[in-house]
MARNUVO-574287 format. One record per residue (C-alpha): residue number from 1; residue in one letter; x, y, z. Coordinates in pm, 1 decimal, always signed. Layout:
<r><i>NUM</i><aa>A</aa><east>X</east><north>Y</north><up>Z</up></r>
...
This chain:
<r><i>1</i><aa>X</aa><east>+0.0</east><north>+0.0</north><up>+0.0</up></r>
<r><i>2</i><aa>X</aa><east>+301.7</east><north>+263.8</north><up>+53.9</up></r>
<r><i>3</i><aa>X</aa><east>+365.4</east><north>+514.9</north><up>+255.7</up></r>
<r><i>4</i><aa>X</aa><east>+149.8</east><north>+454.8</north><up>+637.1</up></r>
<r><i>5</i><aa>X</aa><east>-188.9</east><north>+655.5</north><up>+694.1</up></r>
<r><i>6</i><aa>X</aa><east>-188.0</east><north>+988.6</north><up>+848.2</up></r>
<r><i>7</i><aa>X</aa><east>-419.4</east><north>+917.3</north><up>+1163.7</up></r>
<r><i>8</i><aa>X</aa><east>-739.5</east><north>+1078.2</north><up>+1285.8</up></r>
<r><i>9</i><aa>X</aa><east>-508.9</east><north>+1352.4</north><up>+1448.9</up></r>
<r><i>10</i><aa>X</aa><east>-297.5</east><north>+1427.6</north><up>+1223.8</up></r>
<r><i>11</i><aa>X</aa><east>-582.5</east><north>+1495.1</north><up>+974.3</up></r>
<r><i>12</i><aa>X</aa><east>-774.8</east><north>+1730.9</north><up>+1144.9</up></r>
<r><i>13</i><aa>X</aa><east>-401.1</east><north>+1900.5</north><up>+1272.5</up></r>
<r><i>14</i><aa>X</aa><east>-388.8</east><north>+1933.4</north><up>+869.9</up></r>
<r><i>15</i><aa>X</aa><east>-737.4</east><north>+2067.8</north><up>+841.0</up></r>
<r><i>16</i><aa>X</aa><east>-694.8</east><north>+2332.5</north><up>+1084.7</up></r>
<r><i>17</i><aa>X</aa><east>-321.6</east><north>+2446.4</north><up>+927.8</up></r>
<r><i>18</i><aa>X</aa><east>-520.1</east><north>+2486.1</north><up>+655.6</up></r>
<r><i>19</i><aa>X</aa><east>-774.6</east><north>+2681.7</north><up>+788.8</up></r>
<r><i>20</i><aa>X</aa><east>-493.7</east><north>+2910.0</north><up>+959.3</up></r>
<r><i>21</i><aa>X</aa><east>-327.7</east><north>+2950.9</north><up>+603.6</up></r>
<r><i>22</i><aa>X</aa><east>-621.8</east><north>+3007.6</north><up>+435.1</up></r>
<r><i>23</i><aa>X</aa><east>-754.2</east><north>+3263.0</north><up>+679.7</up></r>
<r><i>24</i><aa>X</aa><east>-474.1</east><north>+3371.6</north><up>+820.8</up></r>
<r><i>25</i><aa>X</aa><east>-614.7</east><north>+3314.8</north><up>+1181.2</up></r>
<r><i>26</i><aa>X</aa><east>-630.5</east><north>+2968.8</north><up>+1389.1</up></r>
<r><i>27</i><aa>X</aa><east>-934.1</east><north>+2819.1</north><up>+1427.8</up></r>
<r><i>28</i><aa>X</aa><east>-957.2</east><north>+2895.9</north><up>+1837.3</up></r>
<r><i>29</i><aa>X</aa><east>-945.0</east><north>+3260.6</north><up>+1740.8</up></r>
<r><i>30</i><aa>X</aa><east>-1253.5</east><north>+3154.0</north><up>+1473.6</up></r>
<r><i>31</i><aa>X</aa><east>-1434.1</east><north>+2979.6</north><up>+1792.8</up></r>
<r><i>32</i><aa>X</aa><east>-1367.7</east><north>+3279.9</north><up>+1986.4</up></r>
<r><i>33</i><aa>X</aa><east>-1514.1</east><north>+3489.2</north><up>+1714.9</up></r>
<r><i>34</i><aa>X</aa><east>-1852.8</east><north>+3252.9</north><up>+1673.5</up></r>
<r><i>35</i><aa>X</aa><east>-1872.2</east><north>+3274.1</north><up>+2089.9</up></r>
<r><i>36</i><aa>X</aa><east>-1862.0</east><north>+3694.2</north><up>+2040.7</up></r>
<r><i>37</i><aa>X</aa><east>-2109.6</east><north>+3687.9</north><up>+1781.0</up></r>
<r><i>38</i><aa>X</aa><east>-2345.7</east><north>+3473.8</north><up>+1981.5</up></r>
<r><i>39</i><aa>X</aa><east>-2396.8</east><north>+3237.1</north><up>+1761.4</up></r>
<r><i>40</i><aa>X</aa><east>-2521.2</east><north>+2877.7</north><up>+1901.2</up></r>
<r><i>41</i><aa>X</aa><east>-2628.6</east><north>+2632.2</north><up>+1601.3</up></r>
<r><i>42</i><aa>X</aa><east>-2407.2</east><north>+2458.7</north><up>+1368.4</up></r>
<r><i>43</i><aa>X</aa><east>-2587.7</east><north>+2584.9</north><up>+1052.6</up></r>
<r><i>44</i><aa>X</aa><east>-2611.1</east><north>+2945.6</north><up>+1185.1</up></r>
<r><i>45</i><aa>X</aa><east>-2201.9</east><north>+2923.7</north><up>+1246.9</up></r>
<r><i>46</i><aa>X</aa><east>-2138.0</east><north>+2792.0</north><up>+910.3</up></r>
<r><i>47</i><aa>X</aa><east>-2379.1</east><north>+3053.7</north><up>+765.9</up></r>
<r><i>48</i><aa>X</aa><east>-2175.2</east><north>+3339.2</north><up>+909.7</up></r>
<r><i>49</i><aa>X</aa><east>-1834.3</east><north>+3199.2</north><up>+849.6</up></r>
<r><i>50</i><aa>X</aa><east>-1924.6</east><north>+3165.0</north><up>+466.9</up></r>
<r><i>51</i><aa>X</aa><east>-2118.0</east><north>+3461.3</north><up>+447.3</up></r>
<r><i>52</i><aa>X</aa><east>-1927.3</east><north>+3679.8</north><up>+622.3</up></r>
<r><i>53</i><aa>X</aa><east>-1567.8</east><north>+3549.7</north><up>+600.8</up></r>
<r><i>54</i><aa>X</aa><east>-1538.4</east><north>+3371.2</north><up>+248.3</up></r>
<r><i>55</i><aa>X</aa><east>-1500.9</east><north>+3035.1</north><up>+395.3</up></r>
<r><i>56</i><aa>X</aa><east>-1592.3</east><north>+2722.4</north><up>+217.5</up></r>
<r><i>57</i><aa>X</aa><east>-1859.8</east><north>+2483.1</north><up>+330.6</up></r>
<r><i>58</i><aa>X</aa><east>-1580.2</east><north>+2219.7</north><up>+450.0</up></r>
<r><i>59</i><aa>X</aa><east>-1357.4</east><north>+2449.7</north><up>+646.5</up></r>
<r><i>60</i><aa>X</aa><east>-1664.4</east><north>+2629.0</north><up>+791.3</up></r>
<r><i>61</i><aa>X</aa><east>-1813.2</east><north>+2284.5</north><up>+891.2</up></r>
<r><i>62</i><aa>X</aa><east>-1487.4</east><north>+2219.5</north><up>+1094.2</up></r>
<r><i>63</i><aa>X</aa><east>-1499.3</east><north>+2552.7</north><up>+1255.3</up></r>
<r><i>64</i><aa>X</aa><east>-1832.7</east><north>+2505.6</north><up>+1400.2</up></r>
<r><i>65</i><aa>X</aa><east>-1815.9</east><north>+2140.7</north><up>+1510.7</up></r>
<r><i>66</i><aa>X</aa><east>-1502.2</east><north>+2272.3</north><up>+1675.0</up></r>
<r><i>67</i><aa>X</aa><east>-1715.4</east><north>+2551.0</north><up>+1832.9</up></r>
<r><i>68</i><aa>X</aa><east>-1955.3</east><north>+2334.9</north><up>+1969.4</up></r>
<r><i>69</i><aa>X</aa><east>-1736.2</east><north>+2048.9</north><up>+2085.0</up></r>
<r><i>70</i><aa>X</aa><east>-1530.8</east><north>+2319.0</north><up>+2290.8</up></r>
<r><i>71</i><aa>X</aa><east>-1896.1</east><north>+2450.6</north><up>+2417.8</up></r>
<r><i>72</i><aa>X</aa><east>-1977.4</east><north>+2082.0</north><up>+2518.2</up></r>
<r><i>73</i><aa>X</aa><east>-1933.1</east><north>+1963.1</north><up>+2891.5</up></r>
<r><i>74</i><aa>X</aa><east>-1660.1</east><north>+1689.0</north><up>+2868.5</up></r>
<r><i>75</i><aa>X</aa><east>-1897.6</east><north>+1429.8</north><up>+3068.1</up></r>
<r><i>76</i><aa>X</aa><east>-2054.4</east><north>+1349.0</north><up>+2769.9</up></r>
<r><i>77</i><aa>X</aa><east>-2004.9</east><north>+972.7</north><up>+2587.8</up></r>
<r><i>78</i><aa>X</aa><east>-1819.7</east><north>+957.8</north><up>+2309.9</up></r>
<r><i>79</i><aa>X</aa><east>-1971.3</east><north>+825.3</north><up>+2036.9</up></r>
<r><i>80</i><aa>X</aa><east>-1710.9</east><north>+666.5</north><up>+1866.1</up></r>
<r><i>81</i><aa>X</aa><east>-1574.2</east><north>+483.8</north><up>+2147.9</up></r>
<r><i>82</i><aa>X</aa><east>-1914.5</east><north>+380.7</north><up>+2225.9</up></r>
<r><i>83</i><aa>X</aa><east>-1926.6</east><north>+219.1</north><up>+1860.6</up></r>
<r><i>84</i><aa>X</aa><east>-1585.2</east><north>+10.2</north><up>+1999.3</up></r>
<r><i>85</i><aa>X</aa><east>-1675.7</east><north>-96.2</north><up>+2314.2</up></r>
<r><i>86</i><aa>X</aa><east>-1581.9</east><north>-466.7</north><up>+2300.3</up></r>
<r><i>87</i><aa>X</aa><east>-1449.7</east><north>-408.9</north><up>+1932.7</up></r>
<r><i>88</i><aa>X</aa><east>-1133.6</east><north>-196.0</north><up>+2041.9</up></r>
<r><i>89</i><aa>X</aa><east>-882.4</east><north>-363.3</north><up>+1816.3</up></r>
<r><i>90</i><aa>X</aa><east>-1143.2</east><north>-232.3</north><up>+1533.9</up></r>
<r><i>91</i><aa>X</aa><east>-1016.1</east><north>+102.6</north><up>+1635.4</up></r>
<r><i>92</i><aa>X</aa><east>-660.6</east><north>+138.4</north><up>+1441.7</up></r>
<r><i>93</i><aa>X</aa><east>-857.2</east><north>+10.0</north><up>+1117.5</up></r>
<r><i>94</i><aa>X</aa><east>-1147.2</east><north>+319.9</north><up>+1224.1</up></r>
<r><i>95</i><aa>X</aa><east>-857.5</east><north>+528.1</north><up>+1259.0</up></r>
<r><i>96</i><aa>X</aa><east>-712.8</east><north>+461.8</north><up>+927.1</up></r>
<r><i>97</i><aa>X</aa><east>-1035.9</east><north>+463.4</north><up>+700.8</up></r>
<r><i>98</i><aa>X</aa><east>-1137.7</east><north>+806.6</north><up>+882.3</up></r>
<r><i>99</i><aa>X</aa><east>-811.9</east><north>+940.0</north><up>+777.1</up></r>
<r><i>100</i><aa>X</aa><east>-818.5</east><north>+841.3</north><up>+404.4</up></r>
<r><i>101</i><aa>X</aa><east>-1229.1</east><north>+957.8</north><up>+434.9</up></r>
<r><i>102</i><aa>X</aa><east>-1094.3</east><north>+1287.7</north><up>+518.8</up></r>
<r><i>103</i><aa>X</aa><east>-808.3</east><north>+1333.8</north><up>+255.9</up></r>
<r><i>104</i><aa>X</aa><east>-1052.5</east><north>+1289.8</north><up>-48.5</up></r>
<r><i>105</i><aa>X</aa><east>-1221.5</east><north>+1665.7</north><up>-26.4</up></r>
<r><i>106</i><aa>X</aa><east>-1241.8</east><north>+1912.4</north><up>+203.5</up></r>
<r><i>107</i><aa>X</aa><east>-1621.7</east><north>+1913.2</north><up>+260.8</up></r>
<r><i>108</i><aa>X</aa><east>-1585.7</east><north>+1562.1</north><up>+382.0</up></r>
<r><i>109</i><aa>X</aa><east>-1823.7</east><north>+1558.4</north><up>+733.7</up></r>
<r><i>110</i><aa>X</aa><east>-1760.0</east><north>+1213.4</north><up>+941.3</up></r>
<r><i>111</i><aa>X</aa><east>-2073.6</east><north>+1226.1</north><up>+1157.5</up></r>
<r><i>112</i><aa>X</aa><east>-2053.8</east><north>+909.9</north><up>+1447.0</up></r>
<r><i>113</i><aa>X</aa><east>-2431.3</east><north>+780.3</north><up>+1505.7</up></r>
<r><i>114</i><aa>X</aa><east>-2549.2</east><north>+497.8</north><up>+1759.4</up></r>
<r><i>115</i><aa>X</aa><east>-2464.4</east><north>+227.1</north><up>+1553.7</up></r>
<r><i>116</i><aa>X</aa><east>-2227.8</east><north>+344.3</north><up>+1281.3</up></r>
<r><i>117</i><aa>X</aa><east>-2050.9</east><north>+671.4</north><up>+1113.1</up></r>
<r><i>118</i><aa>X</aa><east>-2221.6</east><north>+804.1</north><up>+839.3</up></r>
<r><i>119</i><aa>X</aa><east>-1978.8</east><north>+999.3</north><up>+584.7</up></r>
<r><i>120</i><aa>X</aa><east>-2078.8</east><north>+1292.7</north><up>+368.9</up></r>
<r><i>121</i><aa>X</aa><east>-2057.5</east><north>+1596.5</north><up>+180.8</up></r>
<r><i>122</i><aa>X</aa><east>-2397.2</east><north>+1722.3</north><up>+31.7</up></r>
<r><i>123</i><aa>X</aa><east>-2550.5</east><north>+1384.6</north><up>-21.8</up></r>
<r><i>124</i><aa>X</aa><east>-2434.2</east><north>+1050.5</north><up>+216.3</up></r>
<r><i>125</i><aa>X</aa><east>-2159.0</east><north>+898.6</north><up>+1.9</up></r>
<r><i>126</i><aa>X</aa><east>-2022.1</east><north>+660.3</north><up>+266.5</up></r>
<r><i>127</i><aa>X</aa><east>-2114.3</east><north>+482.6</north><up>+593.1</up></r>
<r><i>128</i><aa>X</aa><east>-1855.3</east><north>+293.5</north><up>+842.7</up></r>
<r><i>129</i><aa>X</aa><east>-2031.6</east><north>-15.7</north><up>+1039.1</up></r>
<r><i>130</i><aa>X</aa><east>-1876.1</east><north>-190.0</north><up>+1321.7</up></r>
<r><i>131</i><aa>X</aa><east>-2053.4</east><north>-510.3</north><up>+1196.0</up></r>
<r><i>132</i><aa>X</aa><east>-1864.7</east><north>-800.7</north><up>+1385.2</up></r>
<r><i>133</i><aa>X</aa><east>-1549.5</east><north>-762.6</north><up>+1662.5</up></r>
<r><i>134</i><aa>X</aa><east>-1312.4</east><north>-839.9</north><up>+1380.7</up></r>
<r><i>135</i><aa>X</aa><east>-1514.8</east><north>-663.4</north><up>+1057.5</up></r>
<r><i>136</i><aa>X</aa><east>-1605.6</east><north>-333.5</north><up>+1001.3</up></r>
<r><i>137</i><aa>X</aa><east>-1834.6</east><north>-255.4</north><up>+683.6</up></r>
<r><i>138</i><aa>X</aa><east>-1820.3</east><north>+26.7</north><up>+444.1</up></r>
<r><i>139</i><aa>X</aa><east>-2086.0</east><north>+70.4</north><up>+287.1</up></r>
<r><i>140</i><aa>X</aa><east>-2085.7</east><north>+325.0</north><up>-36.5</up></r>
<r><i>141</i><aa>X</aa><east>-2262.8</east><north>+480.5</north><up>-298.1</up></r>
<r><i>142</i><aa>X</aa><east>-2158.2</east><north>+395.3</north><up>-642.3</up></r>
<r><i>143</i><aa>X</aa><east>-2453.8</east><north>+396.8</north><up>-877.8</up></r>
<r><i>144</i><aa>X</aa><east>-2308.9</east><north>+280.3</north><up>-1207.0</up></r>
<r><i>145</i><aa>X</aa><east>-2016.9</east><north>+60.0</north><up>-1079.4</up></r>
<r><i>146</i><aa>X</aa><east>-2129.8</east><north>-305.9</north><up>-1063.3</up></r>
<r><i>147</i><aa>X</aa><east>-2046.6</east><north>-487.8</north><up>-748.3</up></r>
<r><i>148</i><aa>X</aa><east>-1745.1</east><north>-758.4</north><up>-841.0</up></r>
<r><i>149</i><aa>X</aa><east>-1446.3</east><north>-938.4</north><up>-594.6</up></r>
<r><i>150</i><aa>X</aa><east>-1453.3</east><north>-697.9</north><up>-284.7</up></r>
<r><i>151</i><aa>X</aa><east>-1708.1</east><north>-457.9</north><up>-381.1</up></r>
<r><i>152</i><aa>X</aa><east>-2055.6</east><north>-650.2</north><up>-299.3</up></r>
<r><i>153</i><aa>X</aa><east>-2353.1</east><north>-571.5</north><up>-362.8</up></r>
<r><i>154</i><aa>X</aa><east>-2451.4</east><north>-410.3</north><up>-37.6</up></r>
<r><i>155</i><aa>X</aa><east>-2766.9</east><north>-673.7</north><up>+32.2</up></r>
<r><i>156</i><aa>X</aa><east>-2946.7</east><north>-640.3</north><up>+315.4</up></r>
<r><i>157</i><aa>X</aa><east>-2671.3</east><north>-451.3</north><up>+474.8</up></r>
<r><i>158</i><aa>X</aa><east>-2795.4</east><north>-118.8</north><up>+405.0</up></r>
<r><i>159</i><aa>X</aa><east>-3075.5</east><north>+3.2</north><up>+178.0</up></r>
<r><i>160</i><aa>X</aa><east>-2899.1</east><north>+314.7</north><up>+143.3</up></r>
<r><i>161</i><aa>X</aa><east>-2616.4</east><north>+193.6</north><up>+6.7</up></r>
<r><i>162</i><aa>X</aa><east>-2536.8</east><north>+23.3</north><up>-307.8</up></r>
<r><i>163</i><aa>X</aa><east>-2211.5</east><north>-150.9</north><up>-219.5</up></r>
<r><i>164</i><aa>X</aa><east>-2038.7</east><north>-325.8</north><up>+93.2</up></r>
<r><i>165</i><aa>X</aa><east>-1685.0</east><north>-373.6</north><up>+135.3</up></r>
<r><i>166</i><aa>X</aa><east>-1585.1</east><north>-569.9</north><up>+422.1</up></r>
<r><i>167</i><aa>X</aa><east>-1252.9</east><north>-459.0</north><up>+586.9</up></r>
<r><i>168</i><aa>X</aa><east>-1059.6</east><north>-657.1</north><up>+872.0</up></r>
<r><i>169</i><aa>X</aa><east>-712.4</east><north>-509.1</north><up>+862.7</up></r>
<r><i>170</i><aa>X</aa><east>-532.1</east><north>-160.0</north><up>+831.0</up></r>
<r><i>171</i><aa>X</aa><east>-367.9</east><north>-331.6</north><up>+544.4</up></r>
<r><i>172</i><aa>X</aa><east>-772.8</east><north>-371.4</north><up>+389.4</up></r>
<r><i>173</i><aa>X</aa><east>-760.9</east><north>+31.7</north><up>+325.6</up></r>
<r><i>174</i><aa>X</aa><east>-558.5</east><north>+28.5</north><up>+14.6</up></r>
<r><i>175</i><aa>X</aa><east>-588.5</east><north>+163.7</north><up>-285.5</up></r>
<r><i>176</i><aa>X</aa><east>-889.0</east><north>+6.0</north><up>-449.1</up></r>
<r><i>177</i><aa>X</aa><east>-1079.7</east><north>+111.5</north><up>-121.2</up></r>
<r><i>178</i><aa>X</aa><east>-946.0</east><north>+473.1</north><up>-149.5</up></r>
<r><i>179</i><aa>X</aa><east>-1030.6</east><north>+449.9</north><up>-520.2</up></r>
<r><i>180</i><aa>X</aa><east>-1411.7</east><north>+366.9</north><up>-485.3</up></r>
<r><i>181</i><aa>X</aa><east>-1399.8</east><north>+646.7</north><up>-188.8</up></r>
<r><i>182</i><aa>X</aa><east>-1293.4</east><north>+868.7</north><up>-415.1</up></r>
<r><i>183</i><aa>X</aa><east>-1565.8</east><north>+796.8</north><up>-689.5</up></r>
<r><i>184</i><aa>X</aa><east>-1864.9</east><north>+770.7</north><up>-431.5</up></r>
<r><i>185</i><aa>X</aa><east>-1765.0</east><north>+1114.9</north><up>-290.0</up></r>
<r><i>186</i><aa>X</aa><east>-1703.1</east><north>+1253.1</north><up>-685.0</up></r>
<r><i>187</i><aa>X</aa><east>-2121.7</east><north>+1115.8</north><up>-685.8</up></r>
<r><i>188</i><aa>X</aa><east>-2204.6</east><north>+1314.8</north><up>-372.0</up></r>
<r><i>189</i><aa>X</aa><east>-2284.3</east><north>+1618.4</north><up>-556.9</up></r>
C-alpha cells in the first residue's frame, strides 16, 4: 500500500493548518469569534463563516463542530468509542479509514451515530459499520459501478447503500478502497 496513513489527528491538525493559512487566523481565534457573535447552532455558524468570512462549506463545517465540541461539557459519551466498546482492536482500522475519508475533499463531514458513522458531503456517500469484533463494513454509494471481488452488492446490509466492502485489517484500506472512496464522494454532488 506505501507510505502509512496519516491518523485521525494528524488529519484534522492538517485541516486546521489549513484553515490558519487560508484565513490567516487559527481556528480557536474563529471559535472565539462565533462565541462573540453569539452564535449557538451549527448551521447558523457555518452561515456566518461563509457569508461573512469567504469560507468554504468544509472548512466552515470544521470551525463550528469545533465551536460546539469546545462549548460541550466533557462528561458526555463519546460516540465513537461507544461504537468500539468490546471491538477496540477495530479502532486502528477506524482510525485509518477516517483518515483516508478525510483526505478525499475538504467538505468531507464524518458524523458518528449509535450504531455506525455516516460519511458525507452534500448527499451521504459513505457509511462505516462496526458489523462483527473483527469486521467493520463500508458501505458506499456507487450507482453505475457493478459490485465484483470486494465490492458486494450491499444486500441487506444497508438500503442506502449500493455496495459493501468488508474490511478486517489496516492493510484492507488500500488503494482500491481509497479508489471507490474517491468515486462515491465525486457522486455526492
Amino acid at each position: 500500500m506505501g507510505a502509512a496513513m496519516a491518523s485521525v489527528e494528524d488529519a484534522i491538525a492538517t485541516m486546521e493548518r489549513n484553515i490558519e493559512a487560508a484565513s490567516g487566523q487559527p481556528v480557536a481565534l474563529w471559535v472565539a469569534r462565533i462565541r462573540a457573535q453569539g452564535l449557538t447552532k451549527h448551521g447558523e455558524m457555518v452561515t456566518w463563516l461563509k457569508a461573512e468570512h469567504g469560507f468554504g462549506h468544509g472548512y466552515a463545517n470544521h470551525v463550528a463542530k469545533r465551536a460546539l465540541a469546545d462549548a460541550t461539557p466533557r462528561s458526555v459519551d463519546d460516540p465513537v468509542a461507544h461504537l468500539f466498546g468490546g471491538k477496540a482492536g477495530l479502532r486502528p482500522l477506524y482510525d485509518a479509514l477516517v483518515a483516508a475519508v478525510m483526505a478525499v475533499g475538504p467538505d468531507v463531514e464524518v458524523a458518528p451515530k449509535k450504531a455506525n458513522v455516516s460519511i458525507r458531503r452534500r448527499k451521504q456517500f459513505a457509511l462505516i459499520q462496526p458489523s462483527t469484533r473483527t469486521r467493520l463494513d463500508l458501505g458506499l454509494v456507487l450507482k453505475a459501478r457493478p459490485p465484483g471481488g470486494r465490492l458486494e452488492a450491499s444486500g441487506s446490509f444497508n438500503a442506502m447503500f449500493t455496495h459493501r466492502v468488508k474490511l478486517a485489517a489496516v492493510a484492507d484500506v488500500d488503494a482500491e478502497v481509497l479508489g471507490w472512496l474517491k468515486e462515491a464522494y465525486d457522486e455526492a454532488v
